[in-house]
N, C-alpha and C positions, 0 to 999 in steps of 0.2 A: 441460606441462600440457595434457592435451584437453580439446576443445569441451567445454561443457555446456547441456544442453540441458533443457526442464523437457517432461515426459510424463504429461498426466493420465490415468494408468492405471496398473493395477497392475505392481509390479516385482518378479521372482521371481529372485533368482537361479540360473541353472543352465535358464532357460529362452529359449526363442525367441518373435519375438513382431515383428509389423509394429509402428508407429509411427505414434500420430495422425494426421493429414494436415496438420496445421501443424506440426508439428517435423518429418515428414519432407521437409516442402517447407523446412526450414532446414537442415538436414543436406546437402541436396542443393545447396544453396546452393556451401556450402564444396567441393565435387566431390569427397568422400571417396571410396574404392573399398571393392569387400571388405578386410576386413582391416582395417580402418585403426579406431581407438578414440576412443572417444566416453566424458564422463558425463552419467549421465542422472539427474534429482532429478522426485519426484512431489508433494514438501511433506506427504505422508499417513504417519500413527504418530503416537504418542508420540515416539519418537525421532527426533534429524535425522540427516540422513543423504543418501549419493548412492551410485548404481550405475555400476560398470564397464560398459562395454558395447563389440561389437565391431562392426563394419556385415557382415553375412554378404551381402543381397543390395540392389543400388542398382536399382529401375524405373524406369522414365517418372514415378509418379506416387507409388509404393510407396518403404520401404524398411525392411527386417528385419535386426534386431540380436539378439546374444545377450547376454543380461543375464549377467552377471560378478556381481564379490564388490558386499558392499555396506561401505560405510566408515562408519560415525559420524563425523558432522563439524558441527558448532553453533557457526554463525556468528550467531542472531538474536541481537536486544539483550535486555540480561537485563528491563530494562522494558519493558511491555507499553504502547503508546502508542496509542491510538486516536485518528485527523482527524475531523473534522469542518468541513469548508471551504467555506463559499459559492464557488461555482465561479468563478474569474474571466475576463474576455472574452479571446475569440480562442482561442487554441490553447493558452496557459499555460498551461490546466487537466492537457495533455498533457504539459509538462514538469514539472509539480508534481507528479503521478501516477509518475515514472520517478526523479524526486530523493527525495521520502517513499519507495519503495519502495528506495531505497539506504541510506537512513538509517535504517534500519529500521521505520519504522510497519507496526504488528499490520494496521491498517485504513485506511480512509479513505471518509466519509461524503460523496458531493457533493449541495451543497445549494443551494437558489434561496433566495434573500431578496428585500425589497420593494427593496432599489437593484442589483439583479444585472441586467448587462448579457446572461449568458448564460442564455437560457432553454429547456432541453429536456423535453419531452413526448415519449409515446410511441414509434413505431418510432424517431424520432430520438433520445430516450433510449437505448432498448435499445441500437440499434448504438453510441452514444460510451460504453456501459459494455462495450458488449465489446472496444469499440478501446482502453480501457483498459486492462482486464484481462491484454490480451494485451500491453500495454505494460509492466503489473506485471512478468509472465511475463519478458520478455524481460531487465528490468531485472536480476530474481532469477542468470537467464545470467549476466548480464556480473557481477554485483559476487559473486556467489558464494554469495547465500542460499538457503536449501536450501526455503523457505519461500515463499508467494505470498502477496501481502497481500489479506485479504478488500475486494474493492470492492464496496460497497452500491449498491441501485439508485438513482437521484435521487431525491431527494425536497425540499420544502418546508420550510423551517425553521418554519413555524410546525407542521405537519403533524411533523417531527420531536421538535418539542417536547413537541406533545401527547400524544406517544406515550413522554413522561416520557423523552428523549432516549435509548430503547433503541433503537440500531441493530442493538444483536446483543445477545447474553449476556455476552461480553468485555465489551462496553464499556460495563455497565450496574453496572461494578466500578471501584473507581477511583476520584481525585481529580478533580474536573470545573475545568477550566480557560476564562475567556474572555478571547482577545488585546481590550486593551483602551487607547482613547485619553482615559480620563475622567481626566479629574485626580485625583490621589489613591492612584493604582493600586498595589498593590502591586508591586514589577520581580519577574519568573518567576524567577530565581534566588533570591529570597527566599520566596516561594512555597513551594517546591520541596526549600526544603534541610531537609534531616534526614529526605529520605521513602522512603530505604530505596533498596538499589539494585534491586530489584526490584517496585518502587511500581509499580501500572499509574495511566496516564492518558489522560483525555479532553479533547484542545482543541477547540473551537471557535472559529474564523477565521473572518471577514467579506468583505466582496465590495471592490471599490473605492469607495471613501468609507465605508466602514464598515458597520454594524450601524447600523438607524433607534435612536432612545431606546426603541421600543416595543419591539424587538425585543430588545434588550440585556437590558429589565426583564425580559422572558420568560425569556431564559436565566438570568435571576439568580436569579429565583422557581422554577428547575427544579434550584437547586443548584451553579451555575456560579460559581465564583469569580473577577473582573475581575484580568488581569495585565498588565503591563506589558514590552516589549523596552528602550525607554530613550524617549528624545528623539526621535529620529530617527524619521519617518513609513515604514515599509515599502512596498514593492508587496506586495498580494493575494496573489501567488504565493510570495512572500520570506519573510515574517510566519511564516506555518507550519512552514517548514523550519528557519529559524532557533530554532525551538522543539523543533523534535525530534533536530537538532543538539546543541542544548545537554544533554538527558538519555539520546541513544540514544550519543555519541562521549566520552562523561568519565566 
């Protein structure tokens, strides 16, 4: 099986064509020569799919392939699952972003709450959504999805809310879910059952210690239904996954 590599641009087969400057600076990585075969996926169409490709010339800084056949290949999960994560502290937000992106999640919303330890604004926003993205990106490489998961820019959970939790047009469809420690809660597999294998959904996930009471009632008043994992307290970064686990792998 060859590399695969993700190229946001267009892919023609039967055509030649240089290669972004981030995937040619990963092609180059692996020290391919002419000759030597590549697959390339753009995540764009209706259809999924990836292209043949051969490396014709290796630069300094450059490198040009000829695009081959294209294959049909649909790997995504048939439900469409949208995150919505209070982002949690340190660098876990960068392994929650590369494990959702294997499990399939459509999206992933990061978000600040009133107890978030991680707080970005500005240029330091911009750049940890594209060190994301590109994390998405690479993740898509390795497990095989032909598809990039949309990462939204940061925002405010309250500021998300008010915006009637549309972070996109996906995921203003769907059953709206919130992981939840209240007593009472429904467990997500009960939630969840009878909802079609192609049900899309919406979680939202909390920071370390949780979602405030105020902020909870927000989500609730937005449509958000309180669920449950069990007993057991999760970490920030665990809680999610384990929920996209359970409807993107059964």
């Amino acid at each position: 099986m060859s590399a695969r590599f993700y190229a946001d641009i267009a892919l023609v087969p039967g055509t030649s064509l240089g290669l972004p400057e981030q995937t040619a600076r990963h092609v180059q990585v692996l020290r391919l020569q002419p000759g030597g075969h590549i697959t390339l996926f753009n995540g764009r169409g209706a259809l999924e799919g990836e292209f043949d490709a051969t490396v014709e010339r290796m630069g300094r800084s450059d490198v040009e392939v000829a695009v081959g056949a294209w294959t049909a290949t649909a790997r995504e999960a048939p439900r469409a699952i949208h995150l919505a994560a209070v982002m949690p502290a340190n660098d876990r937000m960068d392994w929650l972003i590369e494990k959702a992106t294997e499990l399939g999640a459509a999206s992933i919303q990061p978000l600040m709450s009133e107890r978030s330890v991680l707080r970005l604004k500005g240029e330091r926003a911009d750049k940890k959504v594209a060190h994301w993205r590109a994390a998405a990106a690479a993740a898509c490489e390795q497990c095989g999805r032909n598809r990039v998961p949309l990462i939204h820019e940061v925002a405010t959970l309250a500021d998300w809310l008010k915006a009637g939790a549309r972070a996109g047009a996906a995921e203003a469809a769907g059953t709206r879910l919130l992981l939840s420690l209240q007593p009472g809660t429904r467990p997500l597999a009960q939630a969840t059952a009878g909802s079609g294998a192609q049900a899309a959904f919406t979680f939202l996930s909390g920071p370390e210690g949780g979602l405030s009471p105020a902020e909870e009632a927000a989500a609730l008043a937005c449509g958000f239904a309180p669920v449950t994992l069990g007993p057991r307290v999760l970490r920030a970064e665990t809680a999610p996954l384990a929920c996209l686990a359970l409807l993107t792998l059964t």
